[in-house]
N, C-alpha and C positions, 0 to 999 in steps of 0.2 A: 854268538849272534843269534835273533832272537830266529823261531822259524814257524811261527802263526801266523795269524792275523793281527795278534796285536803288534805283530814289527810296523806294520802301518803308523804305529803312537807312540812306538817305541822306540824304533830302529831308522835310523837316516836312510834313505835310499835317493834315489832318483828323483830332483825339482823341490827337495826340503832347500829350505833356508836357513844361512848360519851368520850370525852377526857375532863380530871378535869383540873383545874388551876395548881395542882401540879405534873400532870404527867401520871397519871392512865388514859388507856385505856380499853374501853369494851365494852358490847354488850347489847342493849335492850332484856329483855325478853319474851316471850308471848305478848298478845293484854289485856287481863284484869291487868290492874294497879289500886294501893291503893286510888292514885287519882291525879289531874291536875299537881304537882308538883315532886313526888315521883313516881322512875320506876324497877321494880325488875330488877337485873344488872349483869351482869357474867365480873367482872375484868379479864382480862388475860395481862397486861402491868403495870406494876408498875417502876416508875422512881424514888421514894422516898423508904427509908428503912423500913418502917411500914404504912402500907396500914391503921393501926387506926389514923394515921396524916393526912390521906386525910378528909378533913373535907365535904365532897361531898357524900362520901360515909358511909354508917351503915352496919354491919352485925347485926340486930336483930330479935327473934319472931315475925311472921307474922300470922296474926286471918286470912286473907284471903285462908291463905297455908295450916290451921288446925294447926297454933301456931309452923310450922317448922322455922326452922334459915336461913335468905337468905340475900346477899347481896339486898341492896336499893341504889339506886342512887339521892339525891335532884336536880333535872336539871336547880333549877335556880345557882348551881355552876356548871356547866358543859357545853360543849358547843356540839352541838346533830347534826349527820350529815347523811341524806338521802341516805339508797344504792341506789336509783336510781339517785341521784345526783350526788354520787362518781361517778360512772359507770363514768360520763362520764369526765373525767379527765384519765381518759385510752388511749384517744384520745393523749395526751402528752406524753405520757410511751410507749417506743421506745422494750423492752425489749421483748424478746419471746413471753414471759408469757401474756407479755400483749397484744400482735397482736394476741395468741392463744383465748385469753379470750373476744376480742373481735370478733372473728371471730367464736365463737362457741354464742356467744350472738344473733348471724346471721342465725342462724340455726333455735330460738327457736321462737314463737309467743310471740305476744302485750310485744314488744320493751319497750312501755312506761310503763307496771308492772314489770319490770324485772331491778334488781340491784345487786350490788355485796357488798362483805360483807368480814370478814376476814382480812387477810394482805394484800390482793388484796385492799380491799378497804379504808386503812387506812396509806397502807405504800407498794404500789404496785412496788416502783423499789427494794423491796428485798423480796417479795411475791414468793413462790413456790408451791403454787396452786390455782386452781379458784373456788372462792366459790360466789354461784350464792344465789340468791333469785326472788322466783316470787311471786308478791301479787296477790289474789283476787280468789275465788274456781274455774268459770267458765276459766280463766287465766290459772291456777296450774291443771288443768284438759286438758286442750291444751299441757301445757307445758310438763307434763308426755306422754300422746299419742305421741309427737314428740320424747322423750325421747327413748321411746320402739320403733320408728321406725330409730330413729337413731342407736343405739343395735343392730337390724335386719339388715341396710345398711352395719353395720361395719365400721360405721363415729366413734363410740368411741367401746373401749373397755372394758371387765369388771375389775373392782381393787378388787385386792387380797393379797394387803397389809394391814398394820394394824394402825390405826386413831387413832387421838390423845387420850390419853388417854386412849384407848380401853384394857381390861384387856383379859387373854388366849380365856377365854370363848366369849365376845365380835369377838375376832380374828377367832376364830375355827366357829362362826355364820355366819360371813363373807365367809368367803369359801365357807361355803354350802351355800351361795344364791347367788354369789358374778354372776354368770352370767345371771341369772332374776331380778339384781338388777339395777336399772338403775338411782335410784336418786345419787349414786356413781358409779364412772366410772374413764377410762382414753383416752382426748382427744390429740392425738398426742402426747400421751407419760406422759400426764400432768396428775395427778390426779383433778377432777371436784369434788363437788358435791354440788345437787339442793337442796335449801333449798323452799318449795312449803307453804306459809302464807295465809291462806284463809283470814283473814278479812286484811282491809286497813285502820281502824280506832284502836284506843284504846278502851278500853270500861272500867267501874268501874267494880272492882271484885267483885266477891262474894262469901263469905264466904264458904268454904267447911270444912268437922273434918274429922280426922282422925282418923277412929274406930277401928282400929287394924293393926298386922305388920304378912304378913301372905308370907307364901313359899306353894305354891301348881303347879299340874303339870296338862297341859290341851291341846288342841287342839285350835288352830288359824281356825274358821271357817270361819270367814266373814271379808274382807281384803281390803274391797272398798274403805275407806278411810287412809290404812298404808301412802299413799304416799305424808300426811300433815304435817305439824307441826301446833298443834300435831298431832300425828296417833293415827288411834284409829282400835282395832281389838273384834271382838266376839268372847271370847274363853271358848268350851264346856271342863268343869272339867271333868279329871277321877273318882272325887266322890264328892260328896258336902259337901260344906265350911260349919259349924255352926261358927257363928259370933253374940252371943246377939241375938236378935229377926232374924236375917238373914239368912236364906237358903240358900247357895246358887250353883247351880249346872250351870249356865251359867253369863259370865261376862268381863264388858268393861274391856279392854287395854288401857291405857292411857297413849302418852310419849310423851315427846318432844327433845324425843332423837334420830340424823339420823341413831345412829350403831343401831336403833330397829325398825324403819322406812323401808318401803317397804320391808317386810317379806312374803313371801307367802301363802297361803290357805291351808290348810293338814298340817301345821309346826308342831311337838309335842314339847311343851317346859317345862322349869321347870321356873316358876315366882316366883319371890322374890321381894315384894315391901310392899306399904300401904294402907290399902283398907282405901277408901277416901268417903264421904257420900258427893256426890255434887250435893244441892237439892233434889231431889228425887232418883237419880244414883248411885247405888255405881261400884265404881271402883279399879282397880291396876293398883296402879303408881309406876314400878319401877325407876325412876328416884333419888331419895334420898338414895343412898347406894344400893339400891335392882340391879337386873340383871333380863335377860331370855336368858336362856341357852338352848340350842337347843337339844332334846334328837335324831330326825331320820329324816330323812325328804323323 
């Protein structure tokens, strides 16, 4: 795998698009993959009747994910397309949406880490919203500071509606943050929102378990990083987790979800996830069925 700059053009990571021979559309996921040929994959386009005839795609047991069930993509039947390459085929796309999206692209720093993702970037003349991406931390660290001062200028607004998918609890989150929230937003009426990828290469994974399925309620102390994918927060329990040999009374957040993304400091929640032993780290990931439910804020 590649480990410059040009993995950006070369190497699938995180918010690439992959269309199969028979029609399935989706989404690269994260930077750590199984390995050179194999990419964890979020389908969301299906043109055939049974996503198990796409022969491109697997749903099985991953040792990397602690043996959870996750779609796989083989990318030598696929063919993989760069949000910063889409981006610019915007340049042809005559349509609102797409002179909004580029004209808010215009706003943000380093042009050349910044791509788009979504329907924008796979099928933008019937796209109704802009879904960005920026690689690289020192990048995705610009890009947010412009972010919060665009929010201050009132160049966008905050969005108070409710994302795909997103269940009451997700909804009812959103409200309470939804005006210090600024990786979602609405620009000139559009719903936005930034998706911030710290690495620009893939990397091999490595194996993490999952040592238990646990719901406990704690405080979001330390937020420096919510504004990635992933985000990751320090959150002090209201009492401590026993888990096997594990204590534990303070612990990572881990998501690669934008409804749990840029969350505030002081949040009191209720977590429901997997406490996940990555190396030396243990973590909750509600991402797999779990939630954080916002108890005051």
């Amino acid at each position: 795998m590649c480990k410059s700059i040009k993995c950006l053009y070369g190497d699938a990571i995180e918010g690439w698009i992959a269309r199969t021979a028979t029609g399935t559309i989706g989404f690269i996921k994260g930077c750590f993959q199984p390995d050179n040929n194999m990419y964890y994959f979020s389908p969301r386009i299906v043109h055939i009747d049974d996503i198990k005839r796409d022969q491109a795609v697997f749903y099985r047991r991953d040792t990397c994910l602690g043996g959870k069930k996750v779609y796989m993509l083989d990318a030598r039947r696929a063919e993989l397309y760069s949000p910063i390459e889409l981006k610019k085929k915007l340049k042809s796309c005559r349509r609102k949406i797409c002179v909004d999206a580029r004209e808010f692209i215009e706003y943000l720093p380093g042009d050349d880490r910044i791509g788009v993702s979504g329907r924008l970037g796979y099928d933008p003349e019937n796209a109704h919203d802009i879904d960005i991406i920026v690689y690289g931390q020192r990048e995705g660290e610009k890009v947010y500071k412009t972010l919060i001062d665009l929010r201050e200028d009132k160049v966008t607004e905050p969005f108070y509606g409710v994302g795909r998918g997103w269940s009451k609890y997700d909804a009812y989150l959103n409200k309470l943050v939804a005006e210090r929230r600024v990786i979602f937003g609405l620009f000139r009426g559009v719903e936005y929102n930034v998706r911030i990828v710290p690495c620009v290469c893939p990397q091999k994974c490595i194996p993490r378990r999952t040592i238990s399925r646990i719901a406990t309620i704690g405080v979001l102390v330390d937020n420096r990083l919510s504004f990635t994918t992933p985000a990751y927060y320090i959150v002090r329990l209201d009492r401590e987790v026993r888990v096997g040999r594990f204590r534990i009374e303070w612990i990572f957040l881990v998501t690669y979800r934008l409804k749990y993304s840029d969350l505030p400091a002081g949040l009191a929640v209720e977590i429901e996830g997997d406490l996940e032993l990555f190396e030396s780290l243990v973590s909750i990931v509600p991402d797999h069925r779990g939630y954080v439910k916002p108890l005051t804020l």
